[in-house]
C-alpha positions as CSV (number, residue, x, y, z in Angstrom):
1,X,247.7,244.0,15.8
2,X,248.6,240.5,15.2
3,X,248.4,239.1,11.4
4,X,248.3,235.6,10.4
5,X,249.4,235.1,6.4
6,X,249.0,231.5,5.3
7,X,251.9,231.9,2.8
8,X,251.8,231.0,-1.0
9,X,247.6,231.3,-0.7
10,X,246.9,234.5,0.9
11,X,244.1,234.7,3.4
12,X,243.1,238.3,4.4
13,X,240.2,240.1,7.0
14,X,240.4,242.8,9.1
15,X,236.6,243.0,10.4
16,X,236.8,244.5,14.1
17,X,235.6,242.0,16.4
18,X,235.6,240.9,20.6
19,X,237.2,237.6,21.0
20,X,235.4,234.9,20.3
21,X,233.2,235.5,17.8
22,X,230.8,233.8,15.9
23,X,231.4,231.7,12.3
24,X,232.5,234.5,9.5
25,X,230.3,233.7,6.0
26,X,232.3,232.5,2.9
27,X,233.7,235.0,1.3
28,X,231.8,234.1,-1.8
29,X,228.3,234.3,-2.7
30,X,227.1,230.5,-2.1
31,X,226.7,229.1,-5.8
32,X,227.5,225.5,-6.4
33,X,227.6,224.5,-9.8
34,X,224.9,221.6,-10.5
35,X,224.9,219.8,-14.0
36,X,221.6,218.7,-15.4
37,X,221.0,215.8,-17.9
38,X,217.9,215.2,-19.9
39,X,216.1,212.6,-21.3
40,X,212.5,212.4,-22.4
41,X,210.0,209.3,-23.4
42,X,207.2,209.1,-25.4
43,X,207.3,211.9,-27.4
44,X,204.6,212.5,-29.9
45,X,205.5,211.8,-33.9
46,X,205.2,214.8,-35.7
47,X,206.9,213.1,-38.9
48,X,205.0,211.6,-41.5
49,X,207.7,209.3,-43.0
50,X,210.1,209.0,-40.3
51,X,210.1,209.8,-36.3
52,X,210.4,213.0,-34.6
53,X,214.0,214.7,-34.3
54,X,214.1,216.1,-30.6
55,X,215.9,219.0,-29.4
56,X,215.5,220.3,-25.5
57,X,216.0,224.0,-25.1
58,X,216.4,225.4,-21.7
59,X,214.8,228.9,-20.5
60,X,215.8,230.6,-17.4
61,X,214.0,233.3,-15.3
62,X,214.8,234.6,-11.8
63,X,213.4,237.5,-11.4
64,X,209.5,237.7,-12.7
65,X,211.0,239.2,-15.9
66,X,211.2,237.6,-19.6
67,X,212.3,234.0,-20.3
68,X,215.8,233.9,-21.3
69,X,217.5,230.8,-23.5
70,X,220.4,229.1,-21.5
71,X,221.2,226.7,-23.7
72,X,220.1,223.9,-26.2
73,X,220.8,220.0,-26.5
74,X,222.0,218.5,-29.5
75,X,219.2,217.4,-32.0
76,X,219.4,213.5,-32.2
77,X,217.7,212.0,-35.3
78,X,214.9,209.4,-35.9
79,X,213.9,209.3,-32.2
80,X,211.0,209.1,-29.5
81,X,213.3,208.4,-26.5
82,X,215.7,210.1,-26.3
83,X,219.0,210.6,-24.0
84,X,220.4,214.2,-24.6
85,X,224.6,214.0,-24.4
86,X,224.8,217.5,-23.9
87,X,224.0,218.5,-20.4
88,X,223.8,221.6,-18.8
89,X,226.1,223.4,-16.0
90,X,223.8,226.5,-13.7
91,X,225.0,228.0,-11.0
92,X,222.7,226.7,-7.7
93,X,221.9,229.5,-5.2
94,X,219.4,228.6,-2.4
95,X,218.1,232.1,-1.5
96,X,217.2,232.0,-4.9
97,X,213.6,231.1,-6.6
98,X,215.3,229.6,-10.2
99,X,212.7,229.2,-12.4
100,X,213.6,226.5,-15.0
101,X,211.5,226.0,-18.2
102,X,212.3,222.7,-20.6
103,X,211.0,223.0,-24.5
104,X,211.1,219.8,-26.6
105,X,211.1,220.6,-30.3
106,X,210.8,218.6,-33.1
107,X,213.8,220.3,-35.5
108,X,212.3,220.5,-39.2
109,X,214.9,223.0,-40.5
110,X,218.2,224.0,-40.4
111,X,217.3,227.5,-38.6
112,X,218.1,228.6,-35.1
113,X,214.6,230.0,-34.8
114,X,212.2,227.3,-32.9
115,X,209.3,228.8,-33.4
116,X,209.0,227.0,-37.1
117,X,209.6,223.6,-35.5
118,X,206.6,221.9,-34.0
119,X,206.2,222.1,-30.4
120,X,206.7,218.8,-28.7
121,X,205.9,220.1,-25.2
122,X,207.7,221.8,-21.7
123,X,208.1,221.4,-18.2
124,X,208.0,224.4,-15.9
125,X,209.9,223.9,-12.3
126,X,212.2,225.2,-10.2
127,X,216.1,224.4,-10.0
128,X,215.4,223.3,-5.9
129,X,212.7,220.5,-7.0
130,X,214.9,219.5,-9.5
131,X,218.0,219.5,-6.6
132,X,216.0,218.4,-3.9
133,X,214.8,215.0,-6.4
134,X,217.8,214.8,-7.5
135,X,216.0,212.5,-10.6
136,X,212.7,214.0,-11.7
137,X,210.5,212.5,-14.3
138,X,207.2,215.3,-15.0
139,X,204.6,215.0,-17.7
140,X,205.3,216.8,-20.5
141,X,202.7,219.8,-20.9
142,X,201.3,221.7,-24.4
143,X,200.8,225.4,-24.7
144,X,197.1,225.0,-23.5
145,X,198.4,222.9,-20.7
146,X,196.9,219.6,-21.9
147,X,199.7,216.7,-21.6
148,X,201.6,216.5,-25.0
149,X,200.2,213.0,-25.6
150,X,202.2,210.5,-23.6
151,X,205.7,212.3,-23.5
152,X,207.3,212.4,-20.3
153,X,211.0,214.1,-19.0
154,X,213.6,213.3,-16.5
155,X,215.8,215.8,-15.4
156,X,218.7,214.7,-13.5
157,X,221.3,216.9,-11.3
158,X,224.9,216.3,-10.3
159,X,226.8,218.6,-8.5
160,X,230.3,218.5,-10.2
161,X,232.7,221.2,-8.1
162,X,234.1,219.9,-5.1
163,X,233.7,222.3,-2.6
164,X,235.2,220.6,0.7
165,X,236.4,223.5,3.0
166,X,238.6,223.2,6.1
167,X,236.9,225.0,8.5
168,X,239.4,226.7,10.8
169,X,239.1,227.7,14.7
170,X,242.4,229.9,15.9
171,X,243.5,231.6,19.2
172,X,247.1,232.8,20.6
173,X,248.4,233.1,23.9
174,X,251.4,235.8,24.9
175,X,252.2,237.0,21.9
176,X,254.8,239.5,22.1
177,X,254.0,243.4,22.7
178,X,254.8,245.6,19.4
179,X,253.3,248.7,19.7
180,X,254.4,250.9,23.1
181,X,250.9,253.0,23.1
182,X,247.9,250.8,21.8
183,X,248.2,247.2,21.5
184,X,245.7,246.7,18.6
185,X,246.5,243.0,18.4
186,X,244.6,240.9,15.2
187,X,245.1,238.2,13.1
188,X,245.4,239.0,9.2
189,X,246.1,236.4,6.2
190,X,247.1,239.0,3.7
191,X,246.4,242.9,3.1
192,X,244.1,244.7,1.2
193,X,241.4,247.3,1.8
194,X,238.3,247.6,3.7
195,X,235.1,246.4,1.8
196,X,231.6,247.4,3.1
197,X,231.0,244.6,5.7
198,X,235.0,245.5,7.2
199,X,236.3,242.3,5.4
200,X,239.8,242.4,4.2
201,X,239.1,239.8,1.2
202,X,241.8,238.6,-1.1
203,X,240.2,236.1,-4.0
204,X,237.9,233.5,-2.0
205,X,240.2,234.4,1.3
206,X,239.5,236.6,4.5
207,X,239.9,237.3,7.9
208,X,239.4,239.4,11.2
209,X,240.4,241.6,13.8
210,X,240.6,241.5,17.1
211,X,241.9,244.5,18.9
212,X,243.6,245.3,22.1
213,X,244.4,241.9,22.8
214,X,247.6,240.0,23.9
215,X,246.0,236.5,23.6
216,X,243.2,236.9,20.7
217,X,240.7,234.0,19.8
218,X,239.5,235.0,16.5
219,X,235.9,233.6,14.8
220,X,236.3,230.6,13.4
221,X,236.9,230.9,9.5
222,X,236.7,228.9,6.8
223,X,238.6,228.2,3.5
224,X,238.2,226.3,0.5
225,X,240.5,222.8,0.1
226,X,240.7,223.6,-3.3
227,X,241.9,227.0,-2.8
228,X,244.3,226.5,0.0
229,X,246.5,223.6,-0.9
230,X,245.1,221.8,-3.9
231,X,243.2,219.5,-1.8
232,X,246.2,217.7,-0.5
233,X,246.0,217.9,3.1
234,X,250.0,217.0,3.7
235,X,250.9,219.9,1.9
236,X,253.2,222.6,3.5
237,X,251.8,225.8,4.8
238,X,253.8,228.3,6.3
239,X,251.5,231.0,8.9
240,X,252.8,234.1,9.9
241,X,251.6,236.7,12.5
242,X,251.5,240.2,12.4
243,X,251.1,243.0,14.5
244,X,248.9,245.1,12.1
245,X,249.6,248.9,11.3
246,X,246.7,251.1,9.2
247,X,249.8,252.0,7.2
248,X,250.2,248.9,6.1
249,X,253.4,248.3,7.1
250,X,252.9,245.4,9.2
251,X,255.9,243.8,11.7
252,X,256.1,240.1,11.7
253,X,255.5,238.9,15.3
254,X,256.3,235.4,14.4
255,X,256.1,232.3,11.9
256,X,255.4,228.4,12.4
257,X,254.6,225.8,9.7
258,X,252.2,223.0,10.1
259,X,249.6,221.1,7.5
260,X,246.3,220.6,7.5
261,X,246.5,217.1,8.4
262,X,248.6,218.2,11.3
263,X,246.0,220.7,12.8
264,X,242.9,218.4,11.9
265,X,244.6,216.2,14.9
266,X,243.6,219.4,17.3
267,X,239.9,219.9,18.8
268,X,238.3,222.6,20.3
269,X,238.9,221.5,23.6
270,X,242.4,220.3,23.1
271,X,244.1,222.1,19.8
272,X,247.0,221.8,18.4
273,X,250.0,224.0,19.7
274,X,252.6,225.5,18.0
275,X,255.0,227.8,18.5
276,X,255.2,231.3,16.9
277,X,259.2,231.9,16.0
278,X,260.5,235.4,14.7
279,X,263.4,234.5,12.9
280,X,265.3,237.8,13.5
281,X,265.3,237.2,17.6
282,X,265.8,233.4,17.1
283,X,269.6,233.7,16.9
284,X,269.6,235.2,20.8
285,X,270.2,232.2,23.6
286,X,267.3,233.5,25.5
287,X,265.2,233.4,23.3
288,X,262.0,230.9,23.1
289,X,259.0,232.1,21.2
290,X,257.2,235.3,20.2
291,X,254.1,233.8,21.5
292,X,251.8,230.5,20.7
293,X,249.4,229.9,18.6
294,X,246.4,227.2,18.9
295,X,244.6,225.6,16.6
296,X,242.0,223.3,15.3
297,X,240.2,222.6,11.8
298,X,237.6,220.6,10.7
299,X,237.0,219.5,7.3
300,X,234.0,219.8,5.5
301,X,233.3,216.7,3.7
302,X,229.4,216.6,2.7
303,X,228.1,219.8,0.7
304,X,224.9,221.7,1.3
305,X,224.1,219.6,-2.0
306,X,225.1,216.3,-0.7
307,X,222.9,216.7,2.2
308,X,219.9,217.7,0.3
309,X,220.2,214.7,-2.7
310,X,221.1,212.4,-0.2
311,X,217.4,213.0,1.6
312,X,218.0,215.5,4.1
313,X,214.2,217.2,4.5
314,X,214.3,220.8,5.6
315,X,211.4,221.2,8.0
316,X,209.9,224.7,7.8
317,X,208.1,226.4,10.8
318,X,206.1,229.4,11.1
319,X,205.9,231.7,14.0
320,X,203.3,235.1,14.0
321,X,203.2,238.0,16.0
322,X,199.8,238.6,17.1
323,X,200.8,240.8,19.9
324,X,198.4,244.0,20.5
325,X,201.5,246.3,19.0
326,X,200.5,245.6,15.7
327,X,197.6,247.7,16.1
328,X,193.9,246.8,15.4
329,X,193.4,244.4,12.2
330,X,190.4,246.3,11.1
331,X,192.6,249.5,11.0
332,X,194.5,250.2,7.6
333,X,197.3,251.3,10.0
334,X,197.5,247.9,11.4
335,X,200.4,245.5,10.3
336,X,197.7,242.9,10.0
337,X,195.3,244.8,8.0
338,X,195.1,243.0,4.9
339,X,194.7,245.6,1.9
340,X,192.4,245.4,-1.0
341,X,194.9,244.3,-2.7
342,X,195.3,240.9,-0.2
343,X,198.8,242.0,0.6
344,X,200.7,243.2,4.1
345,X,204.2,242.3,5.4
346,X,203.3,239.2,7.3
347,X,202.2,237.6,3.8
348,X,204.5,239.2,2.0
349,X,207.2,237.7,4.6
350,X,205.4,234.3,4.4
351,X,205.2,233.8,0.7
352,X,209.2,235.4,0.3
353,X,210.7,232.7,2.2
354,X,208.3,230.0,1.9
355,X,208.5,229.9,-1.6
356,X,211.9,229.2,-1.7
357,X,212.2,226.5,1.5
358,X,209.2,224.9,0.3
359,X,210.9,223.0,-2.7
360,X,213.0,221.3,0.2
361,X,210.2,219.6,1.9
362,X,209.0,216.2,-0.1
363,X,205.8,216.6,1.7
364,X,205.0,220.5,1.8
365,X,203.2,220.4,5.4
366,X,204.2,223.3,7.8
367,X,203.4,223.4,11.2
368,X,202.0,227.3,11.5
369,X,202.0,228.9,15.3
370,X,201.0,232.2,16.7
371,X,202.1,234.0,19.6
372,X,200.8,237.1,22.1
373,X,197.1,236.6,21.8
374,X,194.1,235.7,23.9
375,X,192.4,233.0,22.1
376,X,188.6,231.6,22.2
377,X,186.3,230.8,24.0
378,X,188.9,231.4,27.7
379,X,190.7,234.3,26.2
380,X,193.9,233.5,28.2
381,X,197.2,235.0,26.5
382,X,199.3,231.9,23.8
383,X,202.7,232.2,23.4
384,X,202.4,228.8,21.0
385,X,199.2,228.1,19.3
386,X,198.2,226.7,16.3
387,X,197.1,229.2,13.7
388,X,194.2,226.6,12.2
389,X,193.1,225.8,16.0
390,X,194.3,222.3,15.8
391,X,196.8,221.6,18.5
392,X,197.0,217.4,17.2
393,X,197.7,218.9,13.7
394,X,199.0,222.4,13.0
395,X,200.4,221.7,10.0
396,X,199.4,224.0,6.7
397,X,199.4,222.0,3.0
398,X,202.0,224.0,1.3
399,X,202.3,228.0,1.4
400,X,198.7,228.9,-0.4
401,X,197.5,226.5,3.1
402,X,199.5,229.0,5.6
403,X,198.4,231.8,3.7
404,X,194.5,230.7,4.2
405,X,195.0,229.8,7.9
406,X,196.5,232.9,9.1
407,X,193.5,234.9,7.1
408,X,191.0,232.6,9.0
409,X,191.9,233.0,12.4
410,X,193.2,236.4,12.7
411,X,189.5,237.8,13.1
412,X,189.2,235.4,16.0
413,X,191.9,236.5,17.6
414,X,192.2,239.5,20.8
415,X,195.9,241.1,19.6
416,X,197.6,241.2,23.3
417,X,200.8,240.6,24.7
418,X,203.3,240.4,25.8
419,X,206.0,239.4,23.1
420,X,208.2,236.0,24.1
421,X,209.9,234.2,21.9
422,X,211.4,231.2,24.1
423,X,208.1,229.1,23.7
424,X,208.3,228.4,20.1
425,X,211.8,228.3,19.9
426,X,212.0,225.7,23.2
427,X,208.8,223.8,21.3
428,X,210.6,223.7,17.6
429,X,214.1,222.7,19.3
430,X,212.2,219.6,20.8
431,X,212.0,218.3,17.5
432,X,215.3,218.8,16.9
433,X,216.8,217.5,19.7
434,X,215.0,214.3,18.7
435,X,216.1,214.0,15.1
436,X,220.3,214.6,16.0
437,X,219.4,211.3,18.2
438,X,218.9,209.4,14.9
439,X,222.6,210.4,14.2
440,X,222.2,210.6,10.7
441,X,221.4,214.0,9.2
442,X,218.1,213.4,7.9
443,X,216.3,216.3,9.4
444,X,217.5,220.1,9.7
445,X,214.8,222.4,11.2
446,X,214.2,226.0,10.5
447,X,212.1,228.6,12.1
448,X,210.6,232.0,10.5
449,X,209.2,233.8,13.4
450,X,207.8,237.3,11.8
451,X,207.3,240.1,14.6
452,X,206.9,243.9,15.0
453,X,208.5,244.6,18.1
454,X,210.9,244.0,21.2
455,X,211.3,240.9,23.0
456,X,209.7,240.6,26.3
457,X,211.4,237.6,27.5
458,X,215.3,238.6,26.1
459,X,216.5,236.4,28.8
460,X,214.6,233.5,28.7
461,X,215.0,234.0,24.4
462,X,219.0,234.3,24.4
463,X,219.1,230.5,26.7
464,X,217.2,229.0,24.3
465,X,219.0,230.6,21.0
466,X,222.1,229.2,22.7
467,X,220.7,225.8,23.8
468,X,219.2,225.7,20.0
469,X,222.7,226.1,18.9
470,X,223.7,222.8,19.1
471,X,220.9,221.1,17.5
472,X,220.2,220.8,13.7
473,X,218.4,224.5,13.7
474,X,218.3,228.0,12.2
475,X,216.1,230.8,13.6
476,X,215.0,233.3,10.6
477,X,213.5,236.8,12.3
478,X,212.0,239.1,9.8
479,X,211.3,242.4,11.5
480,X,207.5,244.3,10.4
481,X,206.9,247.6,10.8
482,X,209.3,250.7,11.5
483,X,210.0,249.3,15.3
484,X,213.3,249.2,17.3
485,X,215.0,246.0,16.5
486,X,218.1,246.9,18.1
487,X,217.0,243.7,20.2
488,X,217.0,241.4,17.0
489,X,220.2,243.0,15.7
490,X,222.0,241.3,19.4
491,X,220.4,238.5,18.4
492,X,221.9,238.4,15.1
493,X,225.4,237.5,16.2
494,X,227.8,238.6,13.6
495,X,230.5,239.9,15.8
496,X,230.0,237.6,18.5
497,X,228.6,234.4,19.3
498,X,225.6,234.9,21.2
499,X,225.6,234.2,25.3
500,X,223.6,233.1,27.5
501,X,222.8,235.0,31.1
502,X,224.0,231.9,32.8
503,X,227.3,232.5,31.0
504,X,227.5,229.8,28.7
505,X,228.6,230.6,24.8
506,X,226.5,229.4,21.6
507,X,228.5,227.3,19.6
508,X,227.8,228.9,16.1
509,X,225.7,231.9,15.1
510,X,222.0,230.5,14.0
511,X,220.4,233.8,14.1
512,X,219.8,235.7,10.8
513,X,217.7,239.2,11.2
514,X,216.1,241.4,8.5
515,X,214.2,244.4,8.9
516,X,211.4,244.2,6.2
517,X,211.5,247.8,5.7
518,X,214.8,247.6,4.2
519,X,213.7,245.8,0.9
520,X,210.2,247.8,-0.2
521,X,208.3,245.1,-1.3
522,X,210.9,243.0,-3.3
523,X,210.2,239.8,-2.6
524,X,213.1,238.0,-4.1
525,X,215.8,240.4,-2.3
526,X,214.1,239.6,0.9
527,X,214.5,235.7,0.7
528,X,217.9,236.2,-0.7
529,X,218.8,238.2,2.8
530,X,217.2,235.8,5.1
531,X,218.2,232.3,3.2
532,X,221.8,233.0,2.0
533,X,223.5,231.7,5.4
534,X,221.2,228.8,5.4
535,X,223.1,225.9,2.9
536,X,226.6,227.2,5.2
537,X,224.5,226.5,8.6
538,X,223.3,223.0,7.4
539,X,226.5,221.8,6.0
540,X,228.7,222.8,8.6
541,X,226.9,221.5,11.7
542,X,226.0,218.0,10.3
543,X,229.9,218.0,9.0
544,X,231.0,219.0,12.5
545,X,228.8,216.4,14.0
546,X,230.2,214.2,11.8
547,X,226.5,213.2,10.8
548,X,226.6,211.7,7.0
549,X,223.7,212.0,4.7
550,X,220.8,209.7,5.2
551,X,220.9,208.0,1.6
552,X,224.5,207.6,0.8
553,X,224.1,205.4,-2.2
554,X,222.6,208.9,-3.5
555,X,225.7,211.1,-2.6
556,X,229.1,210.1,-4.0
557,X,231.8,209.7,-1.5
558,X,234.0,212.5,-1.0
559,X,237.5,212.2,-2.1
């Protein structure tokens, strides 16, 4: 087993793995730290002899559960307009509804308790609008909702860690033969054990395995600037290969040293070679090399963040099964019966992810399809139609509008078959197709298709998965029902980049799979699942593209 140890930063993964897999996920959970600065305008005067004396206090919730204080501002005397020094650093997940609430006080007292001072009024929002604005000015609101006079606030959001990564893609070629029964070749950066998902991690730092393999090409990884060489891309770094024993006692196949700028001059069609050395056979005249290593890097220079303050619009589109599988809508047994109660897992499924992706779209209009049903009045079988029956505009205003749509027409519908999934991919990767020609990133396009059963047209599905793969596109598939999704699972290329059945490879995994079942009605887990490879996919491709954000002026350059 071959093992590659970028020395002086350790860089570790053993996940088991055919050649040629797809991108491996950050090691760490995808939290950028944002900083938020307040200001407000306007405020009422609650003094009688002198103006108000503000203070902003900031409440958090995430999880439908009790406010919590984060933090207060200083209190800044004599004042109506004021411009809070202290600002506030949160950690930014997407997957993640983050429910922000902003209280204005006017302090009266020297105690910590606020609920003596008078109320000067709040703002309720979400950390995404906030991001997605980048500078947001909102009404300020009383406790009976009534605007508190003419007071406004501004909140504005920086992102302050720089989180470039160097984005790594590495194969070898005749590397020498260590073990005399199995050849388990792989590529380590450093030892330690096995966690759940087969990752050897070390800090922010992992890797893979491939096995039985003389000339391995491992799945591209990626590690932080920061992390590896301090940001300085001349510096030193020293990789060694390893032919891996469970024991842990590993035998050096060979060394080389490069630097990052070095490999950056290498491209996946031409990378950079060098040679792998094992200084103990060196000293022998016959000897040349244990092997050679290949490789190429990348270097991330615009953040998920970047993208999005710099007026990148996430477009969200909405696929439904309404193939005859789900069973009769009139039926409590049916998928699409909606109970009493207006809930099933198609809703349930729509308002999860919508709520979060919708902060992301200035204008909050999705385009809603359906798919496996004989429609009115001709009662042919659509693999692509518009859930509100209005092919010139199938857009829905905002999640409550999808939500209304797919109740109006499902008792139109005739539930059929059969179940293909190439049309609305094909259809949403049109629009795609046309927004990487503007060469700027200003769109990125994702599709939710929500389905209770196996693909009819796997075929015709993987081509356009892999032809998708190129183009500023995720595919979301959230599985309904207690069906075999072993289907959706091969979709959902973890180990291996998806392939087409005329042979050609995807260039990155844009496939992300969840079984519904799995997360019994908890609606935040379930967007969490489906949305935490999203900021990674968007980022990376318009950084490999070498597409820059739309509004620079917005974005500070990268250093």
């Amino acid at each position: 087993v071959s093992v590659l140890h970028f020395c002086g930063l350790s860089f570790s993964g053993t996940a088991a793995m055919a050649s040629g897999g797809a991108p491996l996920p950050t090691a760490t959970q995808c939290a950028t730290k944002v900083e938020l600065s307040i200001s407000c305008e306007n405020l009422m005067d609650m003094d009688v002899f002198s103006k108000s004396d503000p203070l902003c206090a900031l409440y958090i919730n995430t999880s439908d559960s009790q406010w919590y204080e984060f933090g207060r501002t200083e209190m800044i005397l004599n004042c109506l307009n004021p411009k809070f020094a202290k600002r506030f650093v949160i950690d930014y997940y997407f997957e993640t509804v983050q429910r922000l609430k902003f209280c204005v006080y006017d302090i009266d007292n020297d105690t910590y308790d606020l609920s003596d001072d008078d109320f000067l009024g709040e703002l309720e929002c979400t950390l995404g609008q906030v991001v997605s604005n980048k500078q947001m000015t909102r009404p300020l609101l009383l406790k009976n909702r009534r605007p508190a006079g003419r007071g406004t606030i501004t909140i504005c959001a920086e992102e302050i860690t720089d989180t470039r990564v160097a984005n790594f893609e590495v194969s070898a070629r005749r590397l020498d033969k260590k073990d005399r029964g199995t050849h388990i070749y792989h590529q380590v950066l450093h030892r330690r054990a096995l966690n759940s998902r087969g990752l050897v991690t070390h800090g922010n730092l992992f890797m893979q395995v491939v096995y039985n393999n003389l000339n391995p090409i491992w799945r591209p990884f990626r590690i932080s600037l920061r992390t590896l060489c301090g940001g300085d891309v001349e510096k030193p770094i020293k990789v060694d290969c390893y032919d891996h024993h469970s024991s842990g006692s590993h035998d050096l196949i060979g060394s080389f040293k490069t630097t990052l700028a070095e490999m950056q001059t290498g491209t996946h069609i031409s990378p950079a070679e060098f040679e792998c050395i094992n200084p103990k056979k060196s000293m022998k005249k016959s000897y040349k090399n244990s092997g050679v290593c290949f490789g190429s890097l990348y270097i991330v220079e615009y953040t998920f963040l970047d993208y999005i303050m710099g007026g990148c619009q996430i477009n969200f589109t909405i696929a439904i099964d309404f193939t005859g599988s789900n069973g009769d809508p009139g039926s409590p047994q049916s998928l699409h019966y909606i109970s009493p109660e207006g809930y099933n897992e198609y809703l349930a499924a729509i308002w999860s992810v919508g709520n979060v992706i919708q902060d992301y779209d200035s204008k909050k209009m999705f385009p809603v399809f359906g798919f496996g049903a004989q429609l009115p009045p001709s009662w042919q079988v659509s693999h692509e139609f518009p859930v509100n029956f209005n092919p010139a505009n199938p857009f829905c205003s905002g999640i409550e509008g999808v939500v209304d749509a797919y109740r109006h027409c499902l008792p139109q519908l005739k539930l059929w078959g059969p179940t293909n999934f190439s049309p609305i991919i094909n259809h949403v990767a049109c629009f795609a197709r046309q927004a990487l020609q503007q060469h700027v990133a200003s769109n990125y396009f994702v599709l939710l298709i929500i389905t209770d059963g196996v693909i009819t047209d796997m075929d015709h599905t993987r081509a356009a998965i892999v032809e998708a793969s190129r183009l500023p596109m995720s595919i979301i598939i959230v599985g309904v029902g207690g069906a075999d999704f072993s289907a959706m699972e091969f979709l959902d290329s973890d180990d291996k980049l998806l392939q087409a059945p005329s042979g050609v490879v995807a260039s990155r995994d844009i496939v992300q799979f969840v079984p519904f079942r799995n997360f019994q009605r908890n609606s935040v887990a379930l967007a969490q699942s489906v949305l935490a490879e999203l900021p990674d996919q968007v980022a990376s491709f318009f950084n490999a593209y070498k597409l820059k954000p739309p509004n620079l002026f917005n974005v500070p350059e990268p250093s």
